[in-house]
C-alpha positions as CSV (number, residue, x, y, z in Angstrom):
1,X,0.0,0.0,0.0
2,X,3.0,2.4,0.6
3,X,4.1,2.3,-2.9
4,X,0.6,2.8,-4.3
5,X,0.5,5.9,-1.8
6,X,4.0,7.1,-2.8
7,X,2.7,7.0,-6.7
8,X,-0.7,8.6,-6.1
9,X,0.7,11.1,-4.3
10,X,3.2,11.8,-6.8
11,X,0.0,11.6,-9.5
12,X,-1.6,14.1,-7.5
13,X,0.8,16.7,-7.1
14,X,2.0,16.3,-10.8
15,X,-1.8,16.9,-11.5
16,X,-2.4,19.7,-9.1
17,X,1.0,21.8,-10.1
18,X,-0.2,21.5,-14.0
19,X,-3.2,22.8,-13.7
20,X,-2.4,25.7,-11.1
21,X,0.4,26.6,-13.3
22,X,-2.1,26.6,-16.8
23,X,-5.0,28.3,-14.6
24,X,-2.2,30.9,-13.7
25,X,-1.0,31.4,-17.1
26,X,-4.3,31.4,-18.8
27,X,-5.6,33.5,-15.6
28,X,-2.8,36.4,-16.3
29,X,-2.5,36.0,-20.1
30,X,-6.0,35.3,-21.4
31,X,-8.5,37.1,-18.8
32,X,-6.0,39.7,-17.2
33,X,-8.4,41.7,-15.0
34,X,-9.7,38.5,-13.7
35,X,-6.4,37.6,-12.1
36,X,-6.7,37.8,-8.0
37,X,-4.8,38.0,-5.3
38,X,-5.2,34.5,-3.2
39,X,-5.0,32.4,-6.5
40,X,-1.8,30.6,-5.4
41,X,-3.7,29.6,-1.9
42,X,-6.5,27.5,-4.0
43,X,-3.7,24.9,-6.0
44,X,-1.6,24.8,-2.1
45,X,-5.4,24.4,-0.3
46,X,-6.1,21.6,-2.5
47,X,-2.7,20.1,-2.3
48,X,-2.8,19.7,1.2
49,X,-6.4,18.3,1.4
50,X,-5.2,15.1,-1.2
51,X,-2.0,15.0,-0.1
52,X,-3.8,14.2,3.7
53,X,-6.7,12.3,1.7
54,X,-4.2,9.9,0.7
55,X,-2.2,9.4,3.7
56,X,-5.0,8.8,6.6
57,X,-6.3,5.8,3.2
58,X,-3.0,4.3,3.2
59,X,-2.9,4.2,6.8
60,X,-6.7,3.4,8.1
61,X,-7.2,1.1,4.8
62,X,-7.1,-2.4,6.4
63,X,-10.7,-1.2,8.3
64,X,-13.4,-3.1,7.9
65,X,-15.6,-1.9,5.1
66,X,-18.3,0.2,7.2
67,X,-15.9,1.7,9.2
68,X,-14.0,2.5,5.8
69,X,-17.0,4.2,4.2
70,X,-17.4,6.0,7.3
71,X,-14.1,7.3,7.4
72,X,-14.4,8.1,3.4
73,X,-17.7,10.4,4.1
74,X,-16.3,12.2,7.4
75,X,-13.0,12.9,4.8
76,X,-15.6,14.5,2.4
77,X,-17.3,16.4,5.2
78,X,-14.1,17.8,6.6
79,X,-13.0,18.7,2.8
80,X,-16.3,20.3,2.5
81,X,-15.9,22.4,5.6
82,X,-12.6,23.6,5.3
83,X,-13.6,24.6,1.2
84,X,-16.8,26.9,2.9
85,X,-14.3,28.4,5.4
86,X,-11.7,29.4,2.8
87,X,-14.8,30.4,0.8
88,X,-15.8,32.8,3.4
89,X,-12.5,34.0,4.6
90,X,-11.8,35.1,0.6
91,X,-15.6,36.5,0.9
92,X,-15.2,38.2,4.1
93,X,-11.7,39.6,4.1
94,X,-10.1,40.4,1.0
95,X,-13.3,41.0,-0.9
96,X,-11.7,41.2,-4.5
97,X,-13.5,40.0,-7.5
98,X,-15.3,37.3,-6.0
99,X,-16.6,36.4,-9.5
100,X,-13.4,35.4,-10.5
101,X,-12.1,33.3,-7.5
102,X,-16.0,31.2,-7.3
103,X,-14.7,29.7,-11.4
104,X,-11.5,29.5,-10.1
105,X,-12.4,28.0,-7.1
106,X,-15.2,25.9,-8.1
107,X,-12.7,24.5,-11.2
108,X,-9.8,23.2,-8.8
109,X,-12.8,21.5,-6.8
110,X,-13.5,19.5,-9.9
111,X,-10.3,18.9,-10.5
112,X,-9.9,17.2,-7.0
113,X,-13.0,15.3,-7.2
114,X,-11.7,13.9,-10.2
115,X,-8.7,13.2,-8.7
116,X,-10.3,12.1,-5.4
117,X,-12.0,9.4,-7.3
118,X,-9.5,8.1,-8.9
119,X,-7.5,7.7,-5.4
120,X,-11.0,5.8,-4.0
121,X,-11.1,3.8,-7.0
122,X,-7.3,2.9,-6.8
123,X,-7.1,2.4,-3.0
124,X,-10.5,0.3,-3.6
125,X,-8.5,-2.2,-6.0
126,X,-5.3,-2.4,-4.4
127,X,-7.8,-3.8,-1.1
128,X,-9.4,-6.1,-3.0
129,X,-6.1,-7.2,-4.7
130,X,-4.7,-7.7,-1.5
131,X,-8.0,-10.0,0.0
């Protein structure tokens, strides 16, 4: 299981550091008044929630399946949560072009849905590989 965790993480921060590199590029080259301040704290926010997604599977990932699902949707809540406080804290403090950040914002969450699928699904496999 280490070595599956070692290459998803390694997927996942390949993943995350392309896209927040092209949303940067296309963010100051293509729509340059759309460009915000706390764009490089979405890619980092996200990179820290699958980095830690990852590591508490391939630790807690010999559970027994319910406790395993339970742990999966108290992950999602938590992911949730801290998305609706960074959400807020953008809203509340620094109040610049909110328009902007929300597609910004709400495009990186994709992403790491995606991407938080694909670490289920592969997690998911390697468990039923090893039964």
């Amino acid at each position: 299981m280490q070595k599956l965790a070692k290459q998803l993480m390694s997927l996942f921060t390949l993943t995350i550091l392309l896209f927040g590199w092209g949303g940067w590029v296309i963010l100051k080259n293509i729509f340059p008044n759309e460009h915000f301040s706390w764009y490089l704290y979405i890619p980092i926010l996200f990179f820290l929630m699958g980095n830690l997604l990852i590591i508490i599977l391939a630790k807690n990932y010999k559970l027994e399946a319910k406790k395993l699902v339970n742990l999966y949707m108290v992950i999602k809540l938590v992911k949730l949560v801290i998305a609706m406080i960074y959400i807020l804290a953008f809203y509340f403090i620094v109040k610049d072009d909110l328009r902007a950040f929300g597609l910004v914002f709400a495009a990186f969450y994709a992403i790491y849905i995606a991407c938080e699928f694909y670490i289920f699904y592969s997690i998911e496999k390697q468990i039923k590989k090893e039964a």
